[in-house]
PyMOL commands that place a pseudoatom at each C-alpha (Angstrom):
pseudoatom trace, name=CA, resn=UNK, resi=1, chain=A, elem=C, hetatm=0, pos=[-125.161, -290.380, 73.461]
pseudoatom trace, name=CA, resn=UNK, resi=2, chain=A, elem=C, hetatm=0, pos=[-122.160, -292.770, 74.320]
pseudoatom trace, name=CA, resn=UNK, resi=3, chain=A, elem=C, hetatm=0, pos=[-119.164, -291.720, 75.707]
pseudoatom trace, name=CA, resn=UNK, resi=4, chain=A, elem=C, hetatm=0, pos=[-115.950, -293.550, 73.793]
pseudoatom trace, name=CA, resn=UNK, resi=5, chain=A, elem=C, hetatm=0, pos=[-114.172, -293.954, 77.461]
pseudoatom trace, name=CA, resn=UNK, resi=6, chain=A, elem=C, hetatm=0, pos=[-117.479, -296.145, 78.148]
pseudoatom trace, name=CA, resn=UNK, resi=7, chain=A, elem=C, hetatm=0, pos=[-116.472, -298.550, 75.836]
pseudoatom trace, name=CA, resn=UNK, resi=8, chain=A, elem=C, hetatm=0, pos=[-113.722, -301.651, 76.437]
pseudoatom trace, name=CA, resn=UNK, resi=9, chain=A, elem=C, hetatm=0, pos=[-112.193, -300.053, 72.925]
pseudoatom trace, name=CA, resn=UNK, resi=10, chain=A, elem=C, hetatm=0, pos=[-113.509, -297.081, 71.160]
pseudoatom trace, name=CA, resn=UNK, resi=11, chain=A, elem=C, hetatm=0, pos=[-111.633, -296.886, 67.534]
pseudoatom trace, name=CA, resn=UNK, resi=12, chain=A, elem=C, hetatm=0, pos=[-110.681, -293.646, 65.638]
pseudoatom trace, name=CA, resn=UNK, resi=13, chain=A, elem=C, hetatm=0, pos=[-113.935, -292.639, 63.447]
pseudoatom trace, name=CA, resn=UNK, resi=14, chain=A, elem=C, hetatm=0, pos=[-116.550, -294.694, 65.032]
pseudoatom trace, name=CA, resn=UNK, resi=15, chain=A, elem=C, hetatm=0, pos=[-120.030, -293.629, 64.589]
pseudoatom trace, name=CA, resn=UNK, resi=16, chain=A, elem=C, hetatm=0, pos=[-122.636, -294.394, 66.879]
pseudoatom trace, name=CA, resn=UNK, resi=17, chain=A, elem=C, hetatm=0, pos=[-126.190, -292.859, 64.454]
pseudoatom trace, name=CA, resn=UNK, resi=18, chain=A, elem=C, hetatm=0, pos=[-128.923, -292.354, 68.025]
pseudoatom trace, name=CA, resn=UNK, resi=19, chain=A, elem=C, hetatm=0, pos=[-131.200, -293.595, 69.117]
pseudoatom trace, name=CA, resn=UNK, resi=20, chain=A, elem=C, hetatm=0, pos=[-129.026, -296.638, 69.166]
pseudoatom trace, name=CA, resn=UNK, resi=21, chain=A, elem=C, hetatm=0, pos=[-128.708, -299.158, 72.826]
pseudoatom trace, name=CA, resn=UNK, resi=22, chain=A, elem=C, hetatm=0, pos=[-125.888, -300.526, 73.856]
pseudoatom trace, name=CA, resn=UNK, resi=23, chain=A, elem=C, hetatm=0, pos=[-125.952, -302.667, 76.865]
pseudoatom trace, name=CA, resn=UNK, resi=24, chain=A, elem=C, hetatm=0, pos=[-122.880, -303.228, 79.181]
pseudoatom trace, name=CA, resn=UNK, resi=25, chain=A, elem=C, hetatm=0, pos=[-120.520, -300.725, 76.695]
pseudoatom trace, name=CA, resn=UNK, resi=26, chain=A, elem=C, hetatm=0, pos=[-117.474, -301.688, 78.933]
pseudoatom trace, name=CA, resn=UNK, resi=27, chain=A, elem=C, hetatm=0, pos=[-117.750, -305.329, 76.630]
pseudoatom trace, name=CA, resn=UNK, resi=28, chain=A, elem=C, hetatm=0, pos=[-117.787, -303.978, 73.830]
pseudoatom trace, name=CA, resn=UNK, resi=29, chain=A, elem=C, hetatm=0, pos=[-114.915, -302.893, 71.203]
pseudoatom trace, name=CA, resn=UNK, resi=30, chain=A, elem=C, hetatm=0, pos=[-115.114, -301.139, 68.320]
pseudoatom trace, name=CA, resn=UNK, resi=31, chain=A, elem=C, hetatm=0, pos=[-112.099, -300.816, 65.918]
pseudoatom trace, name=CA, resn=UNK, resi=32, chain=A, elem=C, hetatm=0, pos=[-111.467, -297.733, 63.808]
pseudoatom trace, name=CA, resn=UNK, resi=33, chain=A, elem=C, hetatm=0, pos=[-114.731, -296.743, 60.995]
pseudoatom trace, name=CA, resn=UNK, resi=34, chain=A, elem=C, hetatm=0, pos=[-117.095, -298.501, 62.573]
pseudoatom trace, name=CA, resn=UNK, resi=35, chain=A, elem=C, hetatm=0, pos=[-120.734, -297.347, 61.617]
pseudoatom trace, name=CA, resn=UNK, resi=36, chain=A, elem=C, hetatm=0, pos=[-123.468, -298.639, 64.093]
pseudoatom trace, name=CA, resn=UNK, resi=37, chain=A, elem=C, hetatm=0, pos=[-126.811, -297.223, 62.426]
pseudoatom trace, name=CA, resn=UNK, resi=38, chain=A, elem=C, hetatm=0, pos=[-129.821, -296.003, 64.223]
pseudoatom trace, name=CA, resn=UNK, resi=39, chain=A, elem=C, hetatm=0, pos=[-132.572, -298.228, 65.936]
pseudoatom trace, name=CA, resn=UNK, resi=40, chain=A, elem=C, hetatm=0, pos=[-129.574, -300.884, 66.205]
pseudoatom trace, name=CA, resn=UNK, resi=41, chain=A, elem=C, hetatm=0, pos=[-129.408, -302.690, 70.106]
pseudoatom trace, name=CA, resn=UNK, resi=42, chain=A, elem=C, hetatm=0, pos=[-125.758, -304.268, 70.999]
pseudoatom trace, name=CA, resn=UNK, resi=43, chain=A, elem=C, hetatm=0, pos=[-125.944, -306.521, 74.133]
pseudoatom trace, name=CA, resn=UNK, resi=44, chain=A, elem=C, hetatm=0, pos=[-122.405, -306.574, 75.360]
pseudoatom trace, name=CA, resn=UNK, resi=45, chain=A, elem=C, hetatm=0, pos=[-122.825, -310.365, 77.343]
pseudoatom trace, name=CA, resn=UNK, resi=46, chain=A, elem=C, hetatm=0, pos=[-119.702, -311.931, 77.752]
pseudoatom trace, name=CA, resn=UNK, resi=47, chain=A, elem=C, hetatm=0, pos=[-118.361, -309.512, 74.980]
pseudoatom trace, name=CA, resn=UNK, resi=48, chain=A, elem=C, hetatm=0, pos=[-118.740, -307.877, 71.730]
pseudoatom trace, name=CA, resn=UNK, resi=49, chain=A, elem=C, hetatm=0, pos=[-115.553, -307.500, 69.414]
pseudoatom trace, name=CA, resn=UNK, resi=50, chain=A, elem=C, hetatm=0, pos=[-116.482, -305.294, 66.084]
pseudoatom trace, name=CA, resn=UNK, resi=51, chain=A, elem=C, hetatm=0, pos=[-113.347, -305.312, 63.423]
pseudoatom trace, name=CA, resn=UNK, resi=52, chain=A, elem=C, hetatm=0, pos=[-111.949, -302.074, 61.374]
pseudoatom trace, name=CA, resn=UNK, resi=53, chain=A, elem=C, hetatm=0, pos=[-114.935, -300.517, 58.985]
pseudoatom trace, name=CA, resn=UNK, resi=54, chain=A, elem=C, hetatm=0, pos=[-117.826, -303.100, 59.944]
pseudoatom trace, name=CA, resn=UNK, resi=55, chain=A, elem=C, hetatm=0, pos=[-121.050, -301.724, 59.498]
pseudoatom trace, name=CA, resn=UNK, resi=56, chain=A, elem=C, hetatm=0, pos=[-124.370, -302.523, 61.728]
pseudoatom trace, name=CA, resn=UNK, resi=57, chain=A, elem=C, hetatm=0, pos=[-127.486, -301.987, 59.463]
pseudoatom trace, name=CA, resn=UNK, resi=58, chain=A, elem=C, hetatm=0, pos=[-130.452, -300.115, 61.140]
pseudoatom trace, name=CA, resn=UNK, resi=59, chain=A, elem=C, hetatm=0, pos=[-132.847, -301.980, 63.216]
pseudoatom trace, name=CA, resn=UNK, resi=60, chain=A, elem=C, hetatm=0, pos=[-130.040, -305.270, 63.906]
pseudoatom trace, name=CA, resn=UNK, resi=61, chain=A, elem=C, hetatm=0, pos=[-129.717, -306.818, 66.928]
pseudoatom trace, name=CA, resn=UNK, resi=62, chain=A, elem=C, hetatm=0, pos=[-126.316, -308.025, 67.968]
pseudoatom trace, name=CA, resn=UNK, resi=63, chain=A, elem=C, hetatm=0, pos=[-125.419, -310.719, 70.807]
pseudoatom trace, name=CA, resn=UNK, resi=64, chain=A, elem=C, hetatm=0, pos=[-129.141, -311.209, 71.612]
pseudoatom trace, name=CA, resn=UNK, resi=65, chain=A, elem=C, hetatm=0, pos=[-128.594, -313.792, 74.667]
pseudoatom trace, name=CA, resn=UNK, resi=66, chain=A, elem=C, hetatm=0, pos=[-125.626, -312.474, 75.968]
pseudoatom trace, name=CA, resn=UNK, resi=67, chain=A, elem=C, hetatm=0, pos=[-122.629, -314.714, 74.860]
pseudoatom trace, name=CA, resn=UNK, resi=68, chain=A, elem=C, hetatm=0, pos=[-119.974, -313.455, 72.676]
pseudoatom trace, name=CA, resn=UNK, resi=69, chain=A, elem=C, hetatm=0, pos=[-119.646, -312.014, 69.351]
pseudoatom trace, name=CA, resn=UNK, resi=70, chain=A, elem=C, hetatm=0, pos=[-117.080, -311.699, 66.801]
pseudoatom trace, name=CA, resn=UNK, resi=71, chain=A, elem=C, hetatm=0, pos=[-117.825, -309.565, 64.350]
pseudoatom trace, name=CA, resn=UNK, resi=72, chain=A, elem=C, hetatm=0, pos=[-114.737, -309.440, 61.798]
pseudoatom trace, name=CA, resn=UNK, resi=73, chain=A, elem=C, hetatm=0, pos=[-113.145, -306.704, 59.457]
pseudoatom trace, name=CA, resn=UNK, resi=74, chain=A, elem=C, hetatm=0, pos=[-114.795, -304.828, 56.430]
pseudoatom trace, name=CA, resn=UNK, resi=75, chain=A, elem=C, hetatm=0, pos=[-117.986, -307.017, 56.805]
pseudoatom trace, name=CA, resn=UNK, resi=76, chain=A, elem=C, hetatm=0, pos=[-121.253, -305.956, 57.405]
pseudoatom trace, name=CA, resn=UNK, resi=77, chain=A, elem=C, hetatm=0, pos=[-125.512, -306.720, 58.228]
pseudoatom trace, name=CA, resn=UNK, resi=78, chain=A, elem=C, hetatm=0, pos=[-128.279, -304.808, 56.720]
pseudoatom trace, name=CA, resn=UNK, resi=79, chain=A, elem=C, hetatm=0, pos=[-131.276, -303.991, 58.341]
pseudoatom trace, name=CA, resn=UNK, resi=80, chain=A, elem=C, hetatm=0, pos=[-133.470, -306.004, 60.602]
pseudoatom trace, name=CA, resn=UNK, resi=81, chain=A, elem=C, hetatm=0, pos=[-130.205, -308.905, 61.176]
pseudoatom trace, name=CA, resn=UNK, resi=82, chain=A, elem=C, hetatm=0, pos=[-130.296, -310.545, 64.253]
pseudoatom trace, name=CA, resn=UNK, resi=83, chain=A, elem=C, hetatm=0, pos=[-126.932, -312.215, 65.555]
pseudoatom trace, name=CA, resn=UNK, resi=84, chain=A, elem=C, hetatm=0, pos=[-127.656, -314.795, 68.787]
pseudoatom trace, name=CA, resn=UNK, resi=85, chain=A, elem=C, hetatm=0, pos=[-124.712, -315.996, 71.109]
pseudoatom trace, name=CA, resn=UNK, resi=86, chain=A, elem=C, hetatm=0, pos=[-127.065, -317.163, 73.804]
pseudoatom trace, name=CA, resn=UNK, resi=87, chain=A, elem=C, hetatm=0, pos=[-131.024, -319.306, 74.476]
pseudoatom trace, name=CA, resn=UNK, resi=88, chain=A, elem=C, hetatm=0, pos=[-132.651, -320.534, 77.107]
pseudoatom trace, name=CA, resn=UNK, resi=89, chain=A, elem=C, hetatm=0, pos=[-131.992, -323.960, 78.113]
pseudoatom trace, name=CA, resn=UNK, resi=90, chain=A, elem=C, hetatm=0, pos=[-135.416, -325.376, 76.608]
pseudoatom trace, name=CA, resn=UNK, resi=91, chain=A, elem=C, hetatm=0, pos=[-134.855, -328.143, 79.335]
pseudoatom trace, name=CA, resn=UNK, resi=92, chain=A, elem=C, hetatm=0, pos=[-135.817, -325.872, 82.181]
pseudoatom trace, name=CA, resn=UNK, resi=93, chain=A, elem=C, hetatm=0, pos=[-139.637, -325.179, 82.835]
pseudoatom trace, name=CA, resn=UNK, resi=94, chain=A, elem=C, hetatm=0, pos=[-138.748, -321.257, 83.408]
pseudoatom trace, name=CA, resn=UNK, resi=95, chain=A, elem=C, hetatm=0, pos=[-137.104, -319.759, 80.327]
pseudoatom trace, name=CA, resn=UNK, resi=96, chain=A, elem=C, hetatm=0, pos=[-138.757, -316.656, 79.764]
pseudoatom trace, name=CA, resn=UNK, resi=97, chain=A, elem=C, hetatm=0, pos=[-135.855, -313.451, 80.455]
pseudoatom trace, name=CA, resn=UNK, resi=98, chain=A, elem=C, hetatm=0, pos=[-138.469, -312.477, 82.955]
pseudoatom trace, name=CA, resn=UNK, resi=99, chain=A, elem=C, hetatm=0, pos=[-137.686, -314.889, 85.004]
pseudoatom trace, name=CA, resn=UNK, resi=100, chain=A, elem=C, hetatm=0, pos=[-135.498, -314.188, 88.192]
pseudoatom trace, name=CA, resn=UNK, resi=101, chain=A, elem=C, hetatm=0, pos=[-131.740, -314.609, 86.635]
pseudoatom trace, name=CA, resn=UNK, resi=102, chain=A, elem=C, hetatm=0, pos=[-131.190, -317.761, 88.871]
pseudoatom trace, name=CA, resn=UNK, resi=103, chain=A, elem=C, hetatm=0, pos=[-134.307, -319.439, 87.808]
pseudoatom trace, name=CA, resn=UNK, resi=104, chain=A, elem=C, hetatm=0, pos=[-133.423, -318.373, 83.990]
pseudoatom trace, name=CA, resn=UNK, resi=105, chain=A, elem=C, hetatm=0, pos=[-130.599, -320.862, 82.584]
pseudoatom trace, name=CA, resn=UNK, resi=106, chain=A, elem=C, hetatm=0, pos=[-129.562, -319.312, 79.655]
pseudoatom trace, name=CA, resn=UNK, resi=107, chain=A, elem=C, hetatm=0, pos=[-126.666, -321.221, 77.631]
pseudoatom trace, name=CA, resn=UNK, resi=108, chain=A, elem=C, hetatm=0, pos=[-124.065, -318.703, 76.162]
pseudoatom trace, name=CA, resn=UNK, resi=109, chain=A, elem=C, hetatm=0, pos=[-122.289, -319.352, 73.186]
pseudoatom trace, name=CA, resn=UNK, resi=110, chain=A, elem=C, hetatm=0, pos=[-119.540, -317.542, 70.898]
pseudoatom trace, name=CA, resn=UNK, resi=111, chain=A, elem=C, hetatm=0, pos=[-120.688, -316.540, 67.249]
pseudoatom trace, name=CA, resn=UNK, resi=112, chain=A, elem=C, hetatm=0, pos=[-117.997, -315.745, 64.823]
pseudoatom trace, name=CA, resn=UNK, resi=113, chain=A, elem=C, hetatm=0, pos=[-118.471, -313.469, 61.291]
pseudoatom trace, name=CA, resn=UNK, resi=114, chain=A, elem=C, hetatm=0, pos=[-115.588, -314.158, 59.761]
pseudoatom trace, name=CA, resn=UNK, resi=115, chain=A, elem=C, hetatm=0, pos=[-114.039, -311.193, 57.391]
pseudoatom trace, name=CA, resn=UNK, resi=116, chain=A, elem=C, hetatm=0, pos=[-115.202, -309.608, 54.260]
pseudoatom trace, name=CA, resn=UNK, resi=117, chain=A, elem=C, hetatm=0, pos=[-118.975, -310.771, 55.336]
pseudoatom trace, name=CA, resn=UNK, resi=118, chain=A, elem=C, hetatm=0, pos=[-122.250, -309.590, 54.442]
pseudoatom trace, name=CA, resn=UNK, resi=119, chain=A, elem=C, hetatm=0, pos=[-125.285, -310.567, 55.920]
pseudoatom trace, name=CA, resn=UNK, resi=120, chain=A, elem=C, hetatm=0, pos=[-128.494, -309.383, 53.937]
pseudoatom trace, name=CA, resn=UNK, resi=121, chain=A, elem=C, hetatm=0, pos=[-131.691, -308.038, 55.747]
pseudoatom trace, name=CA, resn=UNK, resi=122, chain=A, elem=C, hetatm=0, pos=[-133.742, -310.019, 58.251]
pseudoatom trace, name=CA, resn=UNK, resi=123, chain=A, elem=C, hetatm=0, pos=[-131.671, -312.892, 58.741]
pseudoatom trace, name=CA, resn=UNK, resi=124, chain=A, elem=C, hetatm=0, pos=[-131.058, -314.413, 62.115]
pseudoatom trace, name=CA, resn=UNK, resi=125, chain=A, elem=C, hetatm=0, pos=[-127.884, -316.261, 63.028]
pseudoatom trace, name=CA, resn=UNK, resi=126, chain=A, elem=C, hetatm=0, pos=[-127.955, -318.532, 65.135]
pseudoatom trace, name=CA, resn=UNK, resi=127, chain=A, elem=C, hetatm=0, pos=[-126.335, -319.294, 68.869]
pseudoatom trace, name=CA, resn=UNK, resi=128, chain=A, elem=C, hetatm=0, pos=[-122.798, -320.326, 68.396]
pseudoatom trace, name=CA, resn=UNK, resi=129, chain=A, elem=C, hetatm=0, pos=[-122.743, -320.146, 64.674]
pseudoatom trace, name=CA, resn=UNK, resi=130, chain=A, elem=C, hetatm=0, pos=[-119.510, -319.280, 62.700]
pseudoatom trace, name=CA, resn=UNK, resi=131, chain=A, elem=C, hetatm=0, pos=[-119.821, -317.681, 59.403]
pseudoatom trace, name=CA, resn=UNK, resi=132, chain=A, elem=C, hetatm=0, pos=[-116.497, -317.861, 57.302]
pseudoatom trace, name=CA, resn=UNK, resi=133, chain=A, elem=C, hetatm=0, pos=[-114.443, -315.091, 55.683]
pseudoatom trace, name=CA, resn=UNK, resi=134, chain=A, elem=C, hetatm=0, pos=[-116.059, -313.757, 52.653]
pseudoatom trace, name=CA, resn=UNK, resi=135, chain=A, elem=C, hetatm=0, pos=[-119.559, -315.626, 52.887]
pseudoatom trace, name=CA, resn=UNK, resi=136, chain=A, elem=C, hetatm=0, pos=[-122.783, -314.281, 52.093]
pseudoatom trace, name=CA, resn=UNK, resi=137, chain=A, elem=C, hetatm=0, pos=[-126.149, -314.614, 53.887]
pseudoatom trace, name=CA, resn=UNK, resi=138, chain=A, elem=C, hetatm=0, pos=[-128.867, -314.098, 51.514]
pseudoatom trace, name=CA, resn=UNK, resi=139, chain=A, elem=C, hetatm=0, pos=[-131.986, -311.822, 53.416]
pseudoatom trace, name=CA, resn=UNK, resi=140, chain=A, elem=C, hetatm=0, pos=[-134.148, -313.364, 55.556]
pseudoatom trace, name=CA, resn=UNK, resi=141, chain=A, elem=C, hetatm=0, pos=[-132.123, -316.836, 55.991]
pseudoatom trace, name=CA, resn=UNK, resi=142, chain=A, elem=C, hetatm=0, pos=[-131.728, -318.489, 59.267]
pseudoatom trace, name=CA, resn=UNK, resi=143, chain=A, elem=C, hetatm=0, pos=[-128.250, -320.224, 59.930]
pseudoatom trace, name=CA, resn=UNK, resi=144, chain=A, elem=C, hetatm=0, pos=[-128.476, -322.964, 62.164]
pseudoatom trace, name=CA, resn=UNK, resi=145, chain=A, elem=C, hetatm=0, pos=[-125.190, -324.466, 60.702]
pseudoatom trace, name=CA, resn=UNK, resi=146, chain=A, elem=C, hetatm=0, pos=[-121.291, -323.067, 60.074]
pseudoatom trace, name=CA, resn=UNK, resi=147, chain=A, elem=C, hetatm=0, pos=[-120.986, -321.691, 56.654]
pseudoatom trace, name=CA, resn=UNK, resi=148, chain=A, elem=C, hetatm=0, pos=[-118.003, -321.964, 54.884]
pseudoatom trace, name=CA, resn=UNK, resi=149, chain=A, elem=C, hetatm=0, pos=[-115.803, -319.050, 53.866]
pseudoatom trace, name=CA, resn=UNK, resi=150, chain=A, elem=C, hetatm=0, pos=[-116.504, -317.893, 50.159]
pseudoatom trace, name=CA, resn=UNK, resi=151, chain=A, elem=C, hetatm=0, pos=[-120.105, -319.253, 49.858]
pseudoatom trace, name=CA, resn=UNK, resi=152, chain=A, elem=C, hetatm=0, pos=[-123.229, -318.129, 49.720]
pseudoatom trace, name=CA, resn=UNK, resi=153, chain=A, elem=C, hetatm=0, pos=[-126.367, -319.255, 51.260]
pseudoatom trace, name=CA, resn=UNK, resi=154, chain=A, elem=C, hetatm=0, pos=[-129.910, -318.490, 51.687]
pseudoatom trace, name=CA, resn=UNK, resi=155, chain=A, elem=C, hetatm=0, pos=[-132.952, -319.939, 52.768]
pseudoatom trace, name=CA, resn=UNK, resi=156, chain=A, elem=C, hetatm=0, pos=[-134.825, -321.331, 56.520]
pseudoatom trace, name=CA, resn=UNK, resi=157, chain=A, elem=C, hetatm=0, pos=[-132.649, -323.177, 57.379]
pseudoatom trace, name=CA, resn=UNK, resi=158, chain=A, elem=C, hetatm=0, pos=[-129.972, -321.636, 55.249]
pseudoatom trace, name=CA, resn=UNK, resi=159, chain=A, elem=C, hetatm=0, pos=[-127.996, -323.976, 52.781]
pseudoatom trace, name=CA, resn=UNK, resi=160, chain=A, elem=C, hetatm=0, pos=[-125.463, -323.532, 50.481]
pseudoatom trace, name=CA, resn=UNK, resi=161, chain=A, elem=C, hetatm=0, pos=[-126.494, -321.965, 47.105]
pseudoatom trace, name=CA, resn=UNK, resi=162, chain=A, elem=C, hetatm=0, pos=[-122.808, -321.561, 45.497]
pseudoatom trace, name=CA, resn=UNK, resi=163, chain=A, elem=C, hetatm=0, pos=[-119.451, -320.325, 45.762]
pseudoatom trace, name=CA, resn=UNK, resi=164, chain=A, elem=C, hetatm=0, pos=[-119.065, -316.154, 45.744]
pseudoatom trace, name=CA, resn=UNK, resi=165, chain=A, elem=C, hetatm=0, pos=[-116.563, -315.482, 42.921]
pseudoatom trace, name=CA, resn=UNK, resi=166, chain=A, elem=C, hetatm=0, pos=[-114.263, -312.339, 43.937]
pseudoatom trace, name=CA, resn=UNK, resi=167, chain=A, elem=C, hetatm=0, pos=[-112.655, -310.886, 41.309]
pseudoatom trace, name=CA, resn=UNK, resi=168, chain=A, elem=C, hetatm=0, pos=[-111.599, -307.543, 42.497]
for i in range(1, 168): cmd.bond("trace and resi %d" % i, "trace and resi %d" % (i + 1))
show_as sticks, trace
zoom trace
């Protein structure tokens, strides 16, 4: 159970569904109707900032490699999404996490979802991605590149498929 005075912000009608982890809570902020589901794991790195009414599917992992997330307002991930903001520096012969921390070079990024954002089930963003306002990410794509607000993609590596028409 988390305690909202644990957190860096802790927004009016957050809910935190257990067993849920949530590393380094004094990172992270949640705005007001927040919904993190159960089996979720938010890694608060260099720090975690979760808009008004996001919602963290069950089973997501968010700032896997300790960087920083953005996660912006009424957008959401389904289950199994994994959001990176941080890898090992593939240059380095030790890059397992197991590694002592000062023989583990990890490079930390920022990853940005913009607003109005859904990310379907299974897909992995990448380190120091930013996902524009209103996109879509199709389940089980991997984003290796920006996407552009208002578009939808899909596919490993994801590409564009078209533009999301909002008409309400």
């Amino acid at each position: 159970m988390f305690a909202p005075w644990e957190f860096r912000h802790y927004g009016q009608g957050v809910r935190i569904f257990e067993p849920c982890v949530i590393l380094k809570p004094e990172m992270v902020s949640l705005a007001d109707g927040c919904r993190v589901d159960s089996f979720s794991k938010i890694e608060g790195g260099l720090g975690v900032t979760i808009g008004e009414r996001v919602h963290v599917g069950s089973g997501s992992r968010l700032n896997v490699g300790g960087g920083e997330l953005v996660f912006g307002a009424h957008s959401g991930c389904s289950v199994n999404v994994v959001i990176a903001t941080g890898q090992p520096d593939l240059s380095y012969r030790l890059i397992s996490a197991a590694e002592e921390p000062e023989d583990c070079h990890v490079i930390k990024k920022t990853t940005t979802i913009g607003e109005f954002v859904v990310v379907f089930a299974g897909a992995i963003i990448t380190p120091g991605i930013t996902i524009g306002d209103g996109a879509i990410v199709a389940a089980g794509a991997v984003v290796t590149k920006d996407v552009e607000p208002w578009t939808i993609v899909a596919g490993n590596p994801a590409r564009f498929i078209k533009m999301r028409e909002v008409t309400r």
